[in-house]
mmCIF file as Biopython writes it, N, C-alpha, C and O atoms, coordinates in Angstrom:
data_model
#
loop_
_atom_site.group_PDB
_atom_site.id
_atom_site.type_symbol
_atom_site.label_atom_id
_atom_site.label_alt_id
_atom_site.label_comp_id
_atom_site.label_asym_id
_atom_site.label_entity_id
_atom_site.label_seq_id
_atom_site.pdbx_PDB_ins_code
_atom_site.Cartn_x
_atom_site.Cartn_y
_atom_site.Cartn_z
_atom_site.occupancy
_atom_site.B_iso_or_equiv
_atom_site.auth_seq_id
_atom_site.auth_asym_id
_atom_site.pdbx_PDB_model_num
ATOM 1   N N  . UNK A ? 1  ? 0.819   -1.187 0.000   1.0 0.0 1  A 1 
ATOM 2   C CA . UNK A ? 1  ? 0.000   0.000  0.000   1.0 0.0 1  A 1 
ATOM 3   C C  . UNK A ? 1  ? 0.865   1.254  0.000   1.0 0.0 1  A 1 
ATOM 4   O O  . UNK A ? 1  ? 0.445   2.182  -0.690  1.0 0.0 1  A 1 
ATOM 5   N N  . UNK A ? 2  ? 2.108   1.445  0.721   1.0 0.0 2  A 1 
ATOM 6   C CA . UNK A ? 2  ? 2.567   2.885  0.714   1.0 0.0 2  A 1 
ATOM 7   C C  . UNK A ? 2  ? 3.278   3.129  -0.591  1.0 0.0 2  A 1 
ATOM 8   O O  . UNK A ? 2  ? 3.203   4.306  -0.945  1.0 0.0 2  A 1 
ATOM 9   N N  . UNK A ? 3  ? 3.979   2.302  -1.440  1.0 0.0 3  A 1 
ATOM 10  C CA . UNK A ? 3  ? 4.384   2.670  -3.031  1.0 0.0 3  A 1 
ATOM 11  C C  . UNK A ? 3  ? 3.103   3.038  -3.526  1.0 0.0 3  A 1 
ATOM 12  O O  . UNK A ? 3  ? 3.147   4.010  -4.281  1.0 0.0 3  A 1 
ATOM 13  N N  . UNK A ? 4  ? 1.628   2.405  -3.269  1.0 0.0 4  A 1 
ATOM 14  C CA . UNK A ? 4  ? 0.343   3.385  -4.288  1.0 0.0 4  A 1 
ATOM 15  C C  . UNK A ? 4  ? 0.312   4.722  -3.574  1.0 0.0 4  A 1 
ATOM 16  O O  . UNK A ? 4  ? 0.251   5.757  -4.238  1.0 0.0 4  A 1 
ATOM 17  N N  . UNK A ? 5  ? 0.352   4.747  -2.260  1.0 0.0 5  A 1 
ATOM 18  C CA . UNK A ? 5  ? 0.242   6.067  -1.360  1.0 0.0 5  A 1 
ATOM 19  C C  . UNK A ? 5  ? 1.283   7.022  -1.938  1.0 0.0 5  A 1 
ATOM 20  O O  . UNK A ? 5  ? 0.979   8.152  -2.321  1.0 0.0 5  A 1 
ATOM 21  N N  . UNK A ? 6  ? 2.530   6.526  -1.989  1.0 0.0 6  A 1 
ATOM 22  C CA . UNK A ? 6  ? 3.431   7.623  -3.077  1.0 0.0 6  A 1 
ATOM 23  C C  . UNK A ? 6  ? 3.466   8.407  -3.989  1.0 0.0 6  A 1 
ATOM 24  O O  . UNK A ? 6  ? 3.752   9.570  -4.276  1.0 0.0 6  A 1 
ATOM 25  N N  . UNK A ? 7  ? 2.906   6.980  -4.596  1.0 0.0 7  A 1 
ATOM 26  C CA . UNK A ? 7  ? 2.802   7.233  -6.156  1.0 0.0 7  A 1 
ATOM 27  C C  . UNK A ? 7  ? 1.313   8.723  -6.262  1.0 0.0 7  A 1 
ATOM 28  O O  . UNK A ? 7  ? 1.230   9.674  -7.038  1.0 0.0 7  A 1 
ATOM 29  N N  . UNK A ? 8  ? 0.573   8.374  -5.349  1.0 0.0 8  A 1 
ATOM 30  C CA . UNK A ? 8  ? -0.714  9.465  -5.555  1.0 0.0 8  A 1 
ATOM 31  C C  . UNK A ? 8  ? -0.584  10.477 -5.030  1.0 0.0 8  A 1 
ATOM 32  O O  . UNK A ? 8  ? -1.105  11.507 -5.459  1.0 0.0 8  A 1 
ATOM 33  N N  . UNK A ? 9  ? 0.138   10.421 -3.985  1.0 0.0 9  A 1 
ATOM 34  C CA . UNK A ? 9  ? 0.433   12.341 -3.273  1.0 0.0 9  A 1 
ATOM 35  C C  . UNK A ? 9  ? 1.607   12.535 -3.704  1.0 0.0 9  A 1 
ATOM 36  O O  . UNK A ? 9  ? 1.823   13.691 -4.068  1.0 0.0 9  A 1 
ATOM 37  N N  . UNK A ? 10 ? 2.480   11.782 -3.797  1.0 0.0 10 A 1 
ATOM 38  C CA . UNK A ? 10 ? 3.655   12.612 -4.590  1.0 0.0 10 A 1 
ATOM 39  C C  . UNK A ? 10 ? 5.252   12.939 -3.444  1.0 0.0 10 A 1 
ATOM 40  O O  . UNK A ? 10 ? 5.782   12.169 -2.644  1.0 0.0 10 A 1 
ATOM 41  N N  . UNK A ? 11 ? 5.537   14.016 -3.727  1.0 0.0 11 A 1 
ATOM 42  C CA . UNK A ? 11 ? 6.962   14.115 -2.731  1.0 0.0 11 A 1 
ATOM 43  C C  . UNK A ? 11 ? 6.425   15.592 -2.091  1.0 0.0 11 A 1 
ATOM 44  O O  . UNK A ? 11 ? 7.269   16.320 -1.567  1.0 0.0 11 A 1 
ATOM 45  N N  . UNK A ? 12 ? 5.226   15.956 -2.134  1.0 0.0 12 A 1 
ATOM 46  C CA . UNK A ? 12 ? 5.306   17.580 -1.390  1.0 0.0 12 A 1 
ATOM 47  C C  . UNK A ? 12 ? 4.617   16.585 0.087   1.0 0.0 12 A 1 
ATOM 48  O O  . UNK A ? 12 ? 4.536   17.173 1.166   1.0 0.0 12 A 1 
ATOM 49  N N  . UNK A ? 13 ? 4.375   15.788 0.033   1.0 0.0 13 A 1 
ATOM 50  C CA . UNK A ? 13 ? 3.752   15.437 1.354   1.0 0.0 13 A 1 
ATOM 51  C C  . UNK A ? 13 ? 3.977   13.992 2.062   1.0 0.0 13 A 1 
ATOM 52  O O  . UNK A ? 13 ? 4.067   12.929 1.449   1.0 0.0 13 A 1 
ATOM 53  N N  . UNK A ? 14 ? 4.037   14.129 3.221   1.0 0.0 14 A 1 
ATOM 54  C CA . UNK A ? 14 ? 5.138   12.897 3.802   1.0 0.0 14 A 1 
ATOM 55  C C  . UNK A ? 14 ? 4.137   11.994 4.657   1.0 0.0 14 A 1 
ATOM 56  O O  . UNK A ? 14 ? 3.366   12.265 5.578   1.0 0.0 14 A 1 
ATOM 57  N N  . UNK A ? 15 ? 4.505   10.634 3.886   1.0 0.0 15 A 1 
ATOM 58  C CA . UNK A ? 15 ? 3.732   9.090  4.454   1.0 0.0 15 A 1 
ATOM 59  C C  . UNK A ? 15 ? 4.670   8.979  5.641   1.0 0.0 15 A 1 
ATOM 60  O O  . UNK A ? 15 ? 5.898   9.067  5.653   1.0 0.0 15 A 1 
ATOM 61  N N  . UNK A ? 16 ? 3.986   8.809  6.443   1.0 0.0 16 A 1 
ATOM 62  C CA . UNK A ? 16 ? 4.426   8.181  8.297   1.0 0.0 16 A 1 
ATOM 63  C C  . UNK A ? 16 ? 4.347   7.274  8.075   1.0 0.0 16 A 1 
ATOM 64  O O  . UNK A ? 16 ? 3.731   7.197  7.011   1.0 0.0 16 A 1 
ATOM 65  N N  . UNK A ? 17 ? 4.762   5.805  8.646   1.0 0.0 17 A 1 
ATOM 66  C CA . UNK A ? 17 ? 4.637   4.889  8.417   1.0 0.0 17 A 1 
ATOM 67  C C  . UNK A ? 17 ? 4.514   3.958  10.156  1.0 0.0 17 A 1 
ATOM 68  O O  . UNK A ? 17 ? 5.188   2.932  10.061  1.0 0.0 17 A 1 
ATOM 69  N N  . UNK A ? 18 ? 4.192   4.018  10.865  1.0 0.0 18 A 1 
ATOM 70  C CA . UNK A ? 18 ? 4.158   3.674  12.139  1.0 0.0 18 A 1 
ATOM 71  C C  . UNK A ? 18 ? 3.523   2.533  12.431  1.0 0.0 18 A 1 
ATOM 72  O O  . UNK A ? 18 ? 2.666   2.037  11.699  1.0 0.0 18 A 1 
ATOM 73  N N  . UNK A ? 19 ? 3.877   2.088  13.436  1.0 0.0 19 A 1 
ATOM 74  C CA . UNK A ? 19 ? 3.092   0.265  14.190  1.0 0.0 19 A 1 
ATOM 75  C C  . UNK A ? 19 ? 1.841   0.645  14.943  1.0 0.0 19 A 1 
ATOM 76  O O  . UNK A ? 19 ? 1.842   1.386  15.926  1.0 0.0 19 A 1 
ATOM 77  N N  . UNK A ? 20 ? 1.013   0.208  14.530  1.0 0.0 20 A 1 
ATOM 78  C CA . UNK A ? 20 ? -0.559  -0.050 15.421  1.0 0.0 20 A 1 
ATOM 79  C C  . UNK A ? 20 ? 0.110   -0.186 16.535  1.0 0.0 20 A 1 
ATOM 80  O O  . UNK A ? 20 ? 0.301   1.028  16.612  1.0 0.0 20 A 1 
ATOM 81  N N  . UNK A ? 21 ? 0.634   -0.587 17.467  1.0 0.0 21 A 1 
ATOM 82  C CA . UNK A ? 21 ? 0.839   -1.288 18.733  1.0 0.0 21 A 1 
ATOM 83  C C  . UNK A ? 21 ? 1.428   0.033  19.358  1.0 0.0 21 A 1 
ATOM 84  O O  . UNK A ? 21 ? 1.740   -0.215 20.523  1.0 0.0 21 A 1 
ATOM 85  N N  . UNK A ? 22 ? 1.765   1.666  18.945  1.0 0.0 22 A 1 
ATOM 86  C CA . UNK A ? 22 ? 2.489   2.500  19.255  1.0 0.0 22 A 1 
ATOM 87  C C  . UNK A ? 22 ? 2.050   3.333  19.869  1.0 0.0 22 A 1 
ATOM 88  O O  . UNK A ? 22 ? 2.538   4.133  20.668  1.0 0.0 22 A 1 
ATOM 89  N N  . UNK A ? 23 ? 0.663   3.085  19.340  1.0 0.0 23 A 1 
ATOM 90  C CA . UNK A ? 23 ? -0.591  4.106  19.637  1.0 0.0 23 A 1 
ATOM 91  C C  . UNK A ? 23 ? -1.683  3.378  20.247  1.0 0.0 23 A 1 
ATOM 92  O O  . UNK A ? 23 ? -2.181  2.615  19.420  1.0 0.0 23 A 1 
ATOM 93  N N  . UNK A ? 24 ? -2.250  3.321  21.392  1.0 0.0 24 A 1 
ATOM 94  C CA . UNK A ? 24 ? -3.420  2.748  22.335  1.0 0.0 24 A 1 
ATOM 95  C C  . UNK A ? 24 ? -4.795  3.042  21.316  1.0 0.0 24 A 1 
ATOM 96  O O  . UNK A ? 24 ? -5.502  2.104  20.949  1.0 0.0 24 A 1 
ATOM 97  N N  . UNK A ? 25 ? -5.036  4.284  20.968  1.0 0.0 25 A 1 
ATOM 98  C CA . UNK A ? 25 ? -6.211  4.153  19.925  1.0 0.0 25 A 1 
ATOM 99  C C  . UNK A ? 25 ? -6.095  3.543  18.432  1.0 0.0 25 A 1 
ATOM 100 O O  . UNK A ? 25 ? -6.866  3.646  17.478  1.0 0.0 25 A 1 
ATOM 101 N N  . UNK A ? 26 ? -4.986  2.942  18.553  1.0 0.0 26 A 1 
ATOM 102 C CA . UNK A ? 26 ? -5.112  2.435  17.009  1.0 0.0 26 A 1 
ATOM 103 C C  . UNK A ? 26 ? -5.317  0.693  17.197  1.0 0.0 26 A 1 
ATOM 104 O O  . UNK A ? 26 ? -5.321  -0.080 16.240  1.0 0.0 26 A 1 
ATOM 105 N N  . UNK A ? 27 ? -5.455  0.350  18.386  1.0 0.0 27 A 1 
ATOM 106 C CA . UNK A ? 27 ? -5.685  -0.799 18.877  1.0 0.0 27 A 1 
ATOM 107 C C  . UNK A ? 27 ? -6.719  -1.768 18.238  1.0 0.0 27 A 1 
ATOM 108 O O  . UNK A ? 27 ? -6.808  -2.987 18.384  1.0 0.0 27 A 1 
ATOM 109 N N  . UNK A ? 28 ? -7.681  -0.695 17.291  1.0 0.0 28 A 1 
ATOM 110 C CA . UNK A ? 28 ? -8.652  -1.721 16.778  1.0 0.0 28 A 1 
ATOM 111 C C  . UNK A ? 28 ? -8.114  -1.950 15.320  1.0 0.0 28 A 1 
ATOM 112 O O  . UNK A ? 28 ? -8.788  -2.627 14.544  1.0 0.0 28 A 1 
ATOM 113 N N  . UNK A ? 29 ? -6.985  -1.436 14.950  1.0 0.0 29 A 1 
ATOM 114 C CA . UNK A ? 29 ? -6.347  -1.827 13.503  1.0 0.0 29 A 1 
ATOM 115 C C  . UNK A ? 29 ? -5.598  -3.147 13.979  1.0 0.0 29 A 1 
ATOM 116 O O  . UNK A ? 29 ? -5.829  -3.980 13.104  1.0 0.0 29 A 1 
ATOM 117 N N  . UNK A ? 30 ? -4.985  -3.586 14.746  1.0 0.0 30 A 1 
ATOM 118 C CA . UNK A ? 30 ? -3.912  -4.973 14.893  1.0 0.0 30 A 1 
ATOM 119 C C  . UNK A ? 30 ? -3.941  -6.096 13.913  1.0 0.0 30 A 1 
ATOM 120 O O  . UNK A ? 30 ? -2.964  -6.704 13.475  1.0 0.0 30 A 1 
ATOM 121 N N  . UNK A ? 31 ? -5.518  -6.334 13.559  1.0 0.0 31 A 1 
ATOM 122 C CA . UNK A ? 31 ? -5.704  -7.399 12.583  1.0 0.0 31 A 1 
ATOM 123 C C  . UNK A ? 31 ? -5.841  -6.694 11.235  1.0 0.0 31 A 1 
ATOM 124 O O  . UNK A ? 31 ? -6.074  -7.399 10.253  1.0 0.0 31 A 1 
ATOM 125 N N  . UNK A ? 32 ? -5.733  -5.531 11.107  1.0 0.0 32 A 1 
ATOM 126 C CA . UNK A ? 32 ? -6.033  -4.958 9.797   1.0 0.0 32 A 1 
ATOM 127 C C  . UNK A ? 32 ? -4.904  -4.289 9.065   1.0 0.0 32 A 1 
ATOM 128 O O  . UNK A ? 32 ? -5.372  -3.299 8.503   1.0 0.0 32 A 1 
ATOM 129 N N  . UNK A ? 33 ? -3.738  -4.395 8.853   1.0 0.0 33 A 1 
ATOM 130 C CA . UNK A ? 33 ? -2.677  -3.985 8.443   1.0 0.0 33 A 1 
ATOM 131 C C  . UNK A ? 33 ? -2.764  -4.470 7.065   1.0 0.0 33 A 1 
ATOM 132 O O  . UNK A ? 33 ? -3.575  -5.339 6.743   1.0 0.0 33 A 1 
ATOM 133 N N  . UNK A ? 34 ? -1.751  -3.797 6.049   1.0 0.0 34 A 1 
ATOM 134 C CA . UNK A ? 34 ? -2.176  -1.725 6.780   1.0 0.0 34 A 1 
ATOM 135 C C  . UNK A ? 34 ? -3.337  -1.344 6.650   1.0 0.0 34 A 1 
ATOM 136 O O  . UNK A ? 34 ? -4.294  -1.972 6.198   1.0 0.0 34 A 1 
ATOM 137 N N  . UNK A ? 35 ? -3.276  0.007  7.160   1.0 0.0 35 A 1 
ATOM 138 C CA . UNK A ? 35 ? -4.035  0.821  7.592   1.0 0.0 35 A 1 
ATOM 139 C C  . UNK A ? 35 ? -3.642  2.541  7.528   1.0 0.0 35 A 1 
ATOM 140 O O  . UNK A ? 35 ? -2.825  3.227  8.141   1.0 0.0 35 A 1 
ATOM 141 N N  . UNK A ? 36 ? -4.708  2.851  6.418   1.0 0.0 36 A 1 
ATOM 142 C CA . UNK A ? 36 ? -3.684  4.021  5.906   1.0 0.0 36 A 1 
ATOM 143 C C  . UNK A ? 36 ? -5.178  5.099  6.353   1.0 0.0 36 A 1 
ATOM 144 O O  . UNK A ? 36 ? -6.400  5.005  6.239   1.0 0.0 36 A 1 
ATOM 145 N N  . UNK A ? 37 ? -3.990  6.305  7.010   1.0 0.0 37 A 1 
ATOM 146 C CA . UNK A ? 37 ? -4.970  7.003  8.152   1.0 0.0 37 A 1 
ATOM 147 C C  . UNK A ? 37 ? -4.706  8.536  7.620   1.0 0.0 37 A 1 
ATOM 148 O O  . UNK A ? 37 ? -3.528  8.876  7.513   1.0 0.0 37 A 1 
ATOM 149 N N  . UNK A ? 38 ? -5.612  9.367  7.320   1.0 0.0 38 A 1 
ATOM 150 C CA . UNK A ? 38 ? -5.190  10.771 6.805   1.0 0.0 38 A 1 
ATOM 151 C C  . UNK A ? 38 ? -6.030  11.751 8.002   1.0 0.0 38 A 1 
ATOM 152 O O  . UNK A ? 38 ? -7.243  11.776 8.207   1.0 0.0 38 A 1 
ATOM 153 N N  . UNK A ? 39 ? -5.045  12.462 8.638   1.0 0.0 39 A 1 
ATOM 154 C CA . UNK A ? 39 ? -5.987  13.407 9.686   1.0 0.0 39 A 1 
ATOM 155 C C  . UNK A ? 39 ? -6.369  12.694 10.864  1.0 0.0 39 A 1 
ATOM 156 O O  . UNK A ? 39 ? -6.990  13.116 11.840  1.0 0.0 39 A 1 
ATOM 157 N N  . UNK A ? 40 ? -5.833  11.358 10.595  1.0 0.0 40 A 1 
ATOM 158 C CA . UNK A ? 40 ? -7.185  10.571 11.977  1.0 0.0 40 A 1 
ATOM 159 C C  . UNK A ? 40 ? -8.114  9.693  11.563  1.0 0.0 40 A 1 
ATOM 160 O O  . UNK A ? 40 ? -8.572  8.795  12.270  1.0 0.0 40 A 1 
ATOM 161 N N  . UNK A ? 41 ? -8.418  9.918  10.421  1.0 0.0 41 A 1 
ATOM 162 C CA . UNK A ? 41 ? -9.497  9.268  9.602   1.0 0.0 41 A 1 
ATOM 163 C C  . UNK A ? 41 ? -9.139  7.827  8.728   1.0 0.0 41 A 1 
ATOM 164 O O  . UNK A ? 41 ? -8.009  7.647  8.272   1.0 0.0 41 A 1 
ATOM 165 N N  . UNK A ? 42 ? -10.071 6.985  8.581   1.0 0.0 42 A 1 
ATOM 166 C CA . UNK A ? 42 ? -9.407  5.961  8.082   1.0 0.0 42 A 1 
ATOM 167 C C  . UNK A ? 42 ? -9.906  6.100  6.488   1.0 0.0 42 A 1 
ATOM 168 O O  . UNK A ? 42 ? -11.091 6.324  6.240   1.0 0.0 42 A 1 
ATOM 169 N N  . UNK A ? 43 ? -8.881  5.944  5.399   1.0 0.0 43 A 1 
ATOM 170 C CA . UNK A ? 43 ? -9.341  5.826  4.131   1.0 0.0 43 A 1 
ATOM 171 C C  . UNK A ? 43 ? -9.063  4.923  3.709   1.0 0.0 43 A 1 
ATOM 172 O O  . UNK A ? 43 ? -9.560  4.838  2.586   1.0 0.0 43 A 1 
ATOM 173 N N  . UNK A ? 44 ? -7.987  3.340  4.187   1.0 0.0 44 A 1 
ATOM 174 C CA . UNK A ? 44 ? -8.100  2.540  3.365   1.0 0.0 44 A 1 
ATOM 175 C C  . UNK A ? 44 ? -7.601  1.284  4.487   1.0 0.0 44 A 1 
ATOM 176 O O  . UNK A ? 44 ? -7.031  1.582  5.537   1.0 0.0 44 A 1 
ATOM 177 N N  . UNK A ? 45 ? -7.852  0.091  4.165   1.0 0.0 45 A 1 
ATOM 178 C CA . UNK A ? 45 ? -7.658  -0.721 4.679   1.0 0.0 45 A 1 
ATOM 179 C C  . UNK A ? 45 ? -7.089  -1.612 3.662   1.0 0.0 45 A 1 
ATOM 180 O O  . UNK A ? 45 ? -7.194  -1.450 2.446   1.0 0.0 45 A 1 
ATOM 181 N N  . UNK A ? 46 ? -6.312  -2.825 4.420   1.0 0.0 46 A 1 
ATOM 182 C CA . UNK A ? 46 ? -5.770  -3.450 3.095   1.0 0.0 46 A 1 
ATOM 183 C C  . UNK A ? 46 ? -4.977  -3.373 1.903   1.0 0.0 46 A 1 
ATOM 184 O O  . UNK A ? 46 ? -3.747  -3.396 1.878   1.0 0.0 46 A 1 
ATOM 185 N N  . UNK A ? 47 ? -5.742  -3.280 0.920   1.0 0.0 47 A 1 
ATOM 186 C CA . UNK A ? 47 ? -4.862  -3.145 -0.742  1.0 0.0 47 A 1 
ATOM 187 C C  . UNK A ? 47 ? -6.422  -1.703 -1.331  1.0 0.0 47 A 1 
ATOM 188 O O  . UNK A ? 47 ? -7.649  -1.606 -1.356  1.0 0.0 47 A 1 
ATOM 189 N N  . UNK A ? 48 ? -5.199  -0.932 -1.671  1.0 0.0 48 A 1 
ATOM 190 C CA . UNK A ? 48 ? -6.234  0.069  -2.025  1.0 0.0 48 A 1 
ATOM 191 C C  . UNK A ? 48 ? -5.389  0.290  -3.345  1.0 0.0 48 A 1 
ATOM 192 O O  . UNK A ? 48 ? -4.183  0.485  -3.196  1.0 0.0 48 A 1 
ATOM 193 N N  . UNK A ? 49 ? -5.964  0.276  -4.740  1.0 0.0 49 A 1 
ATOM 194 C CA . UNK A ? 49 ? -5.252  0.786  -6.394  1.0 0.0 49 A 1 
ATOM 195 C C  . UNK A ? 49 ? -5.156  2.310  -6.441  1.0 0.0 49 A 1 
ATOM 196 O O  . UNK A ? 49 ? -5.734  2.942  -5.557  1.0 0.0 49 A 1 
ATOM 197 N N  . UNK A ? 50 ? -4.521  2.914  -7.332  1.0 0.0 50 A 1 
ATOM 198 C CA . UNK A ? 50 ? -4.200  4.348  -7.268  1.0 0.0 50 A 1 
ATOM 199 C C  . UNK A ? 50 ? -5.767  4.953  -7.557  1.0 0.0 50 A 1 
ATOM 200 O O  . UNK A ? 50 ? -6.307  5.671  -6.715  1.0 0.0 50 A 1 
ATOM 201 N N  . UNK A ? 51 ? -6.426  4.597  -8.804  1.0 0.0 51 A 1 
ATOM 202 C CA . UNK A ? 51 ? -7.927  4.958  -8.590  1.0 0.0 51 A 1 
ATOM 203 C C  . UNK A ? 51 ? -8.691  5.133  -7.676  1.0 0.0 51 A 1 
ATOM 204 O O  . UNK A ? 51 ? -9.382  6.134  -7.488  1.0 0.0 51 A 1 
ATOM 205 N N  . UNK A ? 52 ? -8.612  3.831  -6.801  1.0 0.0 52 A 1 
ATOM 206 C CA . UNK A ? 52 ? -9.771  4.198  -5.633  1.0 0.0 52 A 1 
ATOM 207 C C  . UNK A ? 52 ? -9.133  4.728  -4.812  1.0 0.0 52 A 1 
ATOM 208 O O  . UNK A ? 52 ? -9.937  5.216  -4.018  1.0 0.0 52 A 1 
ATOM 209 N N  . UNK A ? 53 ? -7.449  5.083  -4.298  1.0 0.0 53 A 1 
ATOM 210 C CA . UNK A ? 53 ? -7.492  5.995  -3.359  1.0 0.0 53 A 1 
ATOM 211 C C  . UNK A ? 53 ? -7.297  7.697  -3.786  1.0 0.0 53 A 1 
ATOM 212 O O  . UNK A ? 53 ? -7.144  8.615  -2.980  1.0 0.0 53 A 1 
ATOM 213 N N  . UNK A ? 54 ? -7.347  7.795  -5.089  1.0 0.0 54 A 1 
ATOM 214 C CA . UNK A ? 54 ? -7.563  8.924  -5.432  1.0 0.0 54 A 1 
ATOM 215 C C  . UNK A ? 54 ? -9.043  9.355  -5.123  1.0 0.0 54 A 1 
ATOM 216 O O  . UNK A ? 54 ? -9.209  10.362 -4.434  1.0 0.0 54 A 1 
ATOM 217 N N  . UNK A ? 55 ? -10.157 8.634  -5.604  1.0 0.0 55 A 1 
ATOM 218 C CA . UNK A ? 55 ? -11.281 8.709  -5.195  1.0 0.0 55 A 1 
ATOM 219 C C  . UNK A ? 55 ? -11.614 9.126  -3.645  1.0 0.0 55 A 1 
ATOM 220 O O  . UNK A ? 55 ? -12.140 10.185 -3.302  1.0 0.0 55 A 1 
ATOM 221 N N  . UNK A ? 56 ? -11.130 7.904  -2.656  1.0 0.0 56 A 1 
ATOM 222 C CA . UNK A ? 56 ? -11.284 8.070  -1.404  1.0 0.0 56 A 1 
ATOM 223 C C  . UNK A ? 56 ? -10.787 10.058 -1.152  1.0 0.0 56 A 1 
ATOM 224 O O  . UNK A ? 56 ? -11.545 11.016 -1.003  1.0 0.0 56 A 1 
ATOM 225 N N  . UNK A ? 57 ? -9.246  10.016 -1.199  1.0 0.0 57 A 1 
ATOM 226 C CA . UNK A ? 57 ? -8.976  11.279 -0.884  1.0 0.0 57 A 1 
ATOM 227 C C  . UNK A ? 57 ? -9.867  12.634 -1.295  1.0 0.0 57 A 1 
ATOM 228 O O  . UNK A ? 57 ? -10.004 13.698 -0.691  1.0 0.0 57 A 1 
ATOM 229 N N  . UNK A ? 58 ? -10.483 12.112 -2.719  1.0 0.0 58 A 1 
ATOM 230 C CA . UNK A ? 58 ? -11.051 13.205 -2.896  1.0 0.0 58 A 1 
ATOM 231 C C  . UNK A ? 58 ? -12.635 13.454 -2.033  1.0 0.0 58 A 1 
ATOM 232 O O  . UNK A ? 58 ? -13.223 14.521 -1.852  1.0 0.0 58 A 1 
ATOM 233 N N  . UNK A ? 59 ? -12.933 12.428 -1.718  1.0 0.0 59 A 1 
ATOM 234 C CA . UNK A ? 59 ? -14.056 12.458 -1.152  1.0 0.0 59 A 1 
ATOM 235 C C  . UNK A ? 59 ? -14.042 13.242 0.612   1.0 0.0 59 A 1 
ATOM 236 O O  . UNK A ? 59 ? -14.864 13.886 1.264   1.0 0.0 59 A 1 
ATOM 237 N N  . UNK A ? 60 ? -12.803 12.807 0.824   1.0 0.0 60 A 1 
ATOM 238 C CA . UNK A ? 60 ? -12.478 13.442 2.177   1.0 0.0 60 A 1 
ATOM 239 C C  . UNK A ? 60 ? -11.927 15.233 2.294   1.0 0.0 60 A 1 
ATOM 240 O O  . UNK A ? 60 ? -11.750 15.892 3.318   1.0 0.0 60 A 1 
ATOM 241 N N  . UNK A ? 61 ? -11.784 15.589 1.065   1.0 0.0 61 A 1 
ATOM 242 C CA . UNK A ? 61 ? -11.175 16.908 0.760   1.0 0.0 61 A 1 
ATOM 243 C C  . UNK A ? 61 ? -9.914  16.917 0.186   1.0 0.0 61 A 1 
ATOM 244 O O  . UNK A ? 61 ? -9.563  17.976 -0.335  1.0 0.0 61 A 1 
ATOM 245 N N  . UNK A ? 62 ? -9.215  16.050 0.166   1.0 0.0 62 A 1 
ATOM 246 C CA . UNK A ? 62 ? -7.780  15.894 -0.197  1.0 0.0 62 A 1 
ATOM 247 C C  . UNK A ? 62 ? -7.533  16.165 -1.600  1.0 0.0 62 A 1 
ATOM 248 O O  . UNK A ? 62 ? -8.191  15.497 -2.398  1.0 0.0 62 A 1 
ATOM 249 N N  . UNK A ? 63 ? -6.565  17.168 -2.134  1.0 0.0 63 A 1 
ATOM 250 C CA . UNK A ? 63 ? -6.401  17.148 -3.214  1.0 0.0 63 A 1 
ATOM 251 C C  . UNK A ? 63 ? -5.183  16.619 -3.676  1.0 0.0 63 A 1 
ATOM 252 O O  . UNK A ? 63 ? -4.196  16.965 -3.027  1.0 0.0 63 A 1 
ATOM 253 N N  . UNK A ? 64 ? -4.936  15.599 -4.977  1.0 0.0 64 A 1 
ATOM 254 C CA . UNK A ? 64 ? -4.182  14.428 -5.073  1.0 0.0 64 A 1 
ATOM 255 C C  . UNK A ? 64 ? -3.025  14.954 -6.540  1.0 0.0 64 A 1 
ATOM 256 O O  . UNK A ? 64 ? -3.190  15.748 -7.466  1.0 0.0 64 A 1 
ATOM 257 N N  . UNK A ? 65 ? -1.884  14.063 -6.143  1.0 0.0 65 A 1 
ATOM 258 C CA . UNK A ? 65 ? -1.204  14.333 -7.867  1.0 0.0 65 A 1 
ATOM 259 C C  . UNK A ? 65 ? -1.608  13.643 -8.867  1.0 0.0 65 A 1 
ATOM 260 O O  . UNK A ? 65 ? -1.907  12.455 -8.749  1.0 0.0 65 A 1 
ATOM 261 N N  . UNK A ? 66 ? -1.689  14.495 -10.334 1.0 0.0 66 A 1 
ATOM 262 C CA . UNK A ? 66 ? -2.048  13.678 -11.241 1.0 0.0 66 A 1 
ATOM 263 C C  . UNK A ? 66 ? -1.170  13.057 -11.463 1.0 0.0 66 A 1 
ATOM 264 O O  . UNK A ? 66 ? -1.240  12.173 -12.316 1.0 0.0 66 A 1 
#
């Protein structure tokens, strides 16, 4: 998932990459890796393609690279 996450925002904006286990509220992701989180919010779980997380982001406000 984070090479599609790259590939769609680009280099002006920086993927964290951190362990569920680091954070006490992320406790309900453990079985769901990854887990790709913008703001707090969850937009993807799993295997997400550059399409649908362009979609997702845009739906949340995010504006994406072409």
């Amino acid at each position: 998932m984070a090479d599609v996450v790259r590939r769609v925002i680009g280099p002006e904006i920086t993927l964290v990459e951190a362990d569920v286990r680091s954070n006490p509220e992320w406790r309900q992701y453990r079985y769901e890796i990854p887990v790709l989180l913008c703001d707090g919010n969850e937009i993807a779980r799993h295997r997400v393609d550059e399409a649908d997380l362009r979609a997702k982001l845009a739906s949340a406000g995010w504006a994406t690279r072409t």
